[in-house]
C-alpha positions as CSV (number, residue, x, y, z in Angstrom):
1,X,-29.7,24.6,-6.9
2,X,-27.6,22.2,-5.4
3,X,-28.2,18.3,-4.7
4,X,-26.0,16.5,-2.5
5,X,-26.8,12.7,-1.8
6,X,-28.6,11.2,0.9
7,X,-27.7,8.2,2.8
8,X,-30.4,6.2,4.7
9,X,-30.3,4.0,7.7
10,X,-32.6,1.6,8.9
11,X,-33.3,2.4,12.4
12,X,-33.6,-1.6,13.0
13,X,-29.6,-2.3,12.2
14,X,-29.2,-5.7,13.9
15,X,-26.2,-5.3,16.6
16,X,-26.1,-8.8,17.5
17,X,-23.0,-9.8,15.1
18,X,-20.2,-11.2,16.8
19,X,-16.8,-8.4,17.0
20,X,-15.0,-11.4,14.6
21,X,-18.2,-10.8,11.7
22,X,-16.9,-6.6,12.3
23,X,-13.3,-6.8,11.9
24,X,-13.6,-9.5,8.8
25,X,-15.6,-7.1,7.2
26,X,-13.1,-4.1,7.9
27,X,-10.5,-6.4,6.7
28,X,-12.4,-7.2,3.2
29,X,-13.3,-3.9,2.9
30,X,-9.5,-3.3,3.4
31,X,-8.5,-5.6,0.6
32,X,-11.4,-4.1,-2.1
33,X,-9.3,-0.8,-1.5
34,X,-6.1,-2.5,-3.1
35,X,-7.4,-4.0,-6.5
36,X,-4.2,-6.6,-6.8
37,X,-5.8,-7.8,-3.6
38,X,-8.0,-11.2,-3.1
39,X,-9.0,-12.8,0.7
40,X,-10.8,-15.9,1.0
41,X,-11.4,-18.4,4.1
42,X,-12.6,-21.4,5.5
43,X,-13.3,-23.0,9.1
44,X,-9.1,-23.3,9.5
45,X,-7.5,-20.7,6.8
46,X,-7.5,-17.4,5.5
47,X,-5.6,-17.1,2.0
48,X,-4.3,-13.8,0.7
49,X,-3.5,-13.3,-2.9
50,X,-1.5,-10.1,-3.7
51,X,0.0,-9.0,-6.8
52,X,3.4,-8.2,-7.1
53,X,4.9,-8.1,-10.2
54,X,8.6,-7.4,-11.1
55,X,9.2,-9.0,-7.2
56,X,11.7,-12.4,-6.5
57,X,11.1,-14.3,-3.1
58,X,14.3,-12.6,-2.0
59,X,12.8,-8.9,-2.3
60,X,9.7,-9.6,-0.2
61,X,9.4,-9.4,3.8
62,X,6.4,-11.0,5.0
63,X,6.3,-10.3,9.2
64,X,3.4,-12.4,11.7
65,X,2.7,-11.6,14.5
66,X,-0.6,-12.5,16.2
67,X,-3.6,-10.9,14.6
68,X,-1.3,-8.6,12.0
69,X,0.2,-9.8,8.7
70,X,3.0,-7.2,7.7
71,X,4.4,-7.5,3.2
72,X,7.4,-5.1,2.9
73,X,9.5,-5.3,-0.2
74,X,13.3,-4.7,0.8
75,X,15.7,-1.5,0.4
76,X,16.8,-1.7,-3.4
77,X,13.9,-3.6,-4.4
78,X,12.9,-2.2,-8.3
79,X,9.2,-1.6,-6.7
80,X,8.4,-0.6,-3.0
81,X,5.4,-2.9,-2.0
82,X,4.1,-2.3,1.7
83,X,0.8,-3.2,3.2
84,X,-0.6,-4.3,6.4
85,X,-3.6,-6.2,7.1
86,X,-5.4,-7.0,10.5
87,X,-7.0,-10.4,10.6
88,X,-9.9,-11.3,13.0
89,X,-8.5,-14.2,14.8
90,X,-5.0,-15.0,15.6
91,X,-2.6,-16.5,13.4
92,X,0.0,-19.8,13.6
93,X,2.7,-18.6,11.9
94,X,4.1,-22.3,12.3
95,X,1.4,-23.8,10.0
96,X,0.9,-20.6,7.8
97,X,2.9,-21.0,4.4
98,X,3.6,-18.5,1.4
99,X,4.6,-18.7,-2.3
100,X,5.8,-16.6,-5.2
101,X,4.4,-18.0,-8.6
102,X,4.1,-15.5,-11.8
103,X,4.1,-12.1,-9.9
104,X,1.0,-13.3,-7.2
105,X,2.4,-13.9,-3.7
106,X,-0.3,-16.3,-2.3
107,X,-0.3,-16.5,2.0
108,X,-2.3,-19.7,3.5
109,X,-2.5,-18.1,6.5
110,X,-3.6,-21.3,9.7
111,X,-5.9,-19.6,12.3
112,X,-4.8,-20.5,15.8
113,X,-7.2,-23.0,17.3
114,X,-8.3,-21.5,20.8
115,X,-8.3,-23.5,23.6
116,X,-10.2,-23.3,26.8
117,X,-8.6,-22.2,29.4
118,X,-11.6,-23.1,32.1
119,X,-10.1,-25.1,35.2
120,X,-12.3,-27.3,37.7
121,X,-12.2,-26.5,41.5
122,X,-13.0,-29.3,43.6
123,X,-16.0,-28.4,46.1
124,X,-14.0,-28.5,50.1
């Protein structure tokens, strides 16, 4: 006899969750696959705290670019490191900062503020 496992659904799954609440979630769920891996965030940040031990400043690449946050370690480094996340909002790469202190790279990634783009006609 043979059991296998049986996973249940409510039929009453609440859809209305904005597509932000869905890809933070696929983010964090991301992160809990890499154990040297902790996310937090507020209203204006999301900070990233990855292990990498045996790594100088000089051996890391860490590449921006809109909703995508790139770590590579360089050619020759003693330990290949890469990893990719996807963020839910964009990010300003301007305000963002990172630092190498006892083997944990910590990124203070700033979310981009949006800004309407509405426009008023005037009524002829």
């Amino acid at each position: 006899m043979f059991f296998a496992p049986v996973i249940r659904r409510s039929p009453y799954v609440a859809r209305s969750a904005a597509p932000a609440d869905f890809a933070l979630q696929r983010f964090m769920q991301s992160t809990l696959a890499n154990p040297g891996t902790s996310v937090s965030q507020d209203d204006k940040t999301v900070t990233l705290q990855i292990d990498v031990p045996g790594l100088s400043r000089e051996q890391l690449n860490v590449t921006i670019e809109g909703q995508q946050v790139r770590l590579a370690s360089v050619e020759g480094a003693p330990r290949q490191v890469q990893r990719a996340w996807e963020l839910a909002d964009e990010i300003d790469a301007s305000a963002s900062s990172a630092k190498l202190e006892n083997g944990v790279l910590t990124l203070v990634l700033a979310k981009v503020v949006p800004e309407s783009r509405a426009t008023q006609l005037t009524i002829g």
